[in-house]
C-alpha positions in Angstrom: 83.4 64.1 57.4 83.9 66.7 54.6 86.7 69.6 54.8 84.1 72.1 55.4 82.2 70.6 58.2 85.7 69.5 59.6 86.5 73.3 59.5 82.7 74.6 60.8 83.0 72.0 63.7 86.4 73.4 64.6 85.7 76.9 64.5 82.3 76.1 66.7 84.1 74.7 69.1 87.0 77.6 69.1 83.7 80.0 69.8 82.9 77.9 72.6 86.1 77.8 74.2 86.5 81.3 73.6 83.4 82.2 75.3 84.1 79.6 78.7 87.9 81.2 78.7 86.4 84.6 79.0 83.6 83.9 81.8 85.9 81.5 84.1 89.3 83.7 84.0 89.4 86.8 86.4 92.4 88.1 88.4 92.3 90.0 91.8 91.7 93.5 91.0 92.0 97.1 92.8 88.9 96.8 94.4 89.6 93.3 96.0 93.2 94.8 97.6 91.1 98.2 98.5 88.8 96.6 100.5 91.6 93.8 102.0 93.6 97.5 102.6 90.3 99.2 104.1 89.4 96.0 106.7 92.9 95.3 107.4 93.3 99.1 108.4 90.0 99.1 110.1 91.7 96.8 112.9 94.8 98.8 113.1 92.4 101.7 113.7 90.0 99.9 116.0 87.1 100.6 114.2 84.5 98.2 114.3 81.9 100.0 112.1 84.6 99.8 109.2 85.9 96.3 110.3 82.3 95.0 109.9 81.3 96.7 106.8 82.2 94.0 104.3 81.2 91.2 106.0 78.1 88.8 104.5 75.2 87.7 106.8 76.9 84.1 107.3 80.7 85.5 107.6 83.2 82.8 108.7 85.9 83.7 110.6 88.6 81.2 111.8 90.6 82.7 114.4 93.5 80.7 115.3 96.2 81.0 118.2 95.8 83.8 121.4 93.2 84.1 123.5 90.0 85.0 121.2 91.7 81.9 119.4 88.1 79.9 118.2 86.0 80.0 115.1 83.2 82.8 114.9 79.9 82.0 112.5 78.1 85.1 111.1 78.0 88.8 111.8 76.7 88.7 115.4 79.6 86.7 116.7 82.7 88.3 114.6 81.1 91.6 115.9 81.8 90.5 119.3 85.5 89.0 118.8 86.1 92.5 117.1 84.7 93.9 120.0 86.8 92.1 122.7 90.1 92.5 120.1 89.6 96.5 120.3 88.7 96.4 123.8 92.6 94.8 125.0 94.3 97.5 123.5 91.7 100.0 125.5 90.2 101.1 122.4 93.0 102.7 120.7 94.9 102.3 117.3 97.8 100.0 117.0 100.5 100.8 115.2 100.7 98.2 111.8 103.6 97.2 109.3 102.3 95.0 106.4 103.9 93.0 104.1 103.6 92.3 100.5 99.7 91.9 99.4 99.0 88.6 97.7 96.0 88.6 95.6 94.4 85.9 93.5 91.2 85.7 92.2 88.9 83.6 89.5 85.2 84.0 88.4 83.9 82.6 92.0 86.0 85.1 93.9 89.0 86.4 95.0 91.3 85.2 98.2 93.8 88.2 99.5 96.8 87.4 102.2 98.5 89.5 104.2 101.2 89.4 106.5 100.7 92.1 109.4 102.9 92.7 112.5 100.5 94.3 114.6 101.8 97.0 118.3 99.8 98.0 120.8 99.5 96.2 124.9 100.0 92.9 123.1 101.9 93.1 120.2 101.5 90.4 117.6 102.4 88.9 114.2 99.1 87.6 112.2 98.6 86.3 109.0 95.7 87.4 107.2 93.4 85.5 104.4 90.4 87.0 103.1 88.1 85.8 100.9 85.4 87.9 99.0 82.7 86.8 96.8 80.4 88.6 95.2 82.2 92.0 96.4 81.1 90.9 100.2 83.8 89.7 103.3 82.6 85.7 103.6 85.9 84.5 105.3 88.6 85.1 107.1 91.8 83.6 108.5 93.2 85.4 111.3 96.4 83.1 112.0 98.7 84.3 114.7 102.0 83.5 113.9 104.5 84.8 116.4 107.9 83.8 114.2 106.4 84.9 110.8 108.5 87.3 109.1 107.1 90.1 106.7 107.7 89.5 103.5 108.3 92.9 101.5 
């Protein structure tokens, strides 16, 4: 091979590396921790028309530990364990701290966790995992964790 195809081939394949780099590298972003922040504040404030805005058709939702402890396929049925959350605190708001927002994201989507220590009849400590593609709510870890500690 001659210097100056040596040289072409390199610089085709520095194009081509250049060009998957730029389409498979993304980092969480505002609107990722906006929305996390909107639906995370949604359940503080018991409202299940802004809790459910987010969510894809075929939402997942693993809800572990308590008693709506179970996993919840699609809209229909996280509307209902939202429903029954809201409904044992008599429909009011419960007071929220949060911790520090972890967000991480690549070109499939972005994952965002949150640490929440949650008032109300029954206070609880829960942490959060949601993940978003394609700007749309498709799961969500709702761990209760009763000896978790917020992390600021």
């Amino acid at each position: 091979m001659t210097i100056l195809k040596f040289k072409q081939s390199c610089a085709s394949l520095a194009l081509v590396a250049a060009a998957c780099l730029s389409t498979t590298t993304a980092i969480a972003g505002p609107l990722d921790e906006a929305k996390a922040r909107a639906h995370l504040d949604a359940v503080a404030a018991g409202d299940l028309d802004a809790l459910m805005k987010d969510y894809a058709d075929d939402a997942y939702m693993e809800w572990v530990g308590g008693p709506l402890d179970g996993r919840y396929r699609g809209k229909e049925a996280i509307r209902a364990v939202w429903q029954k959350f809201i409904a044992a605190n008599d429909g009011k708001p419960r007071p929220v701290q949060f911790g520090k927002l972890g967000a991480f994201a690549n070109a499939k989507g972005a994952s965002v966790q949150q640490r929440a220590d949650y008032g109300g009849k029954l206070p609880l400590k829960v942490l959060h995992v949601l993940t978003y593609r394609e700007g749309d709510l498709t799961t969500e870890l709702w761990q209760i964790a009763p000896a978790m500690q917020l992390d600021q």
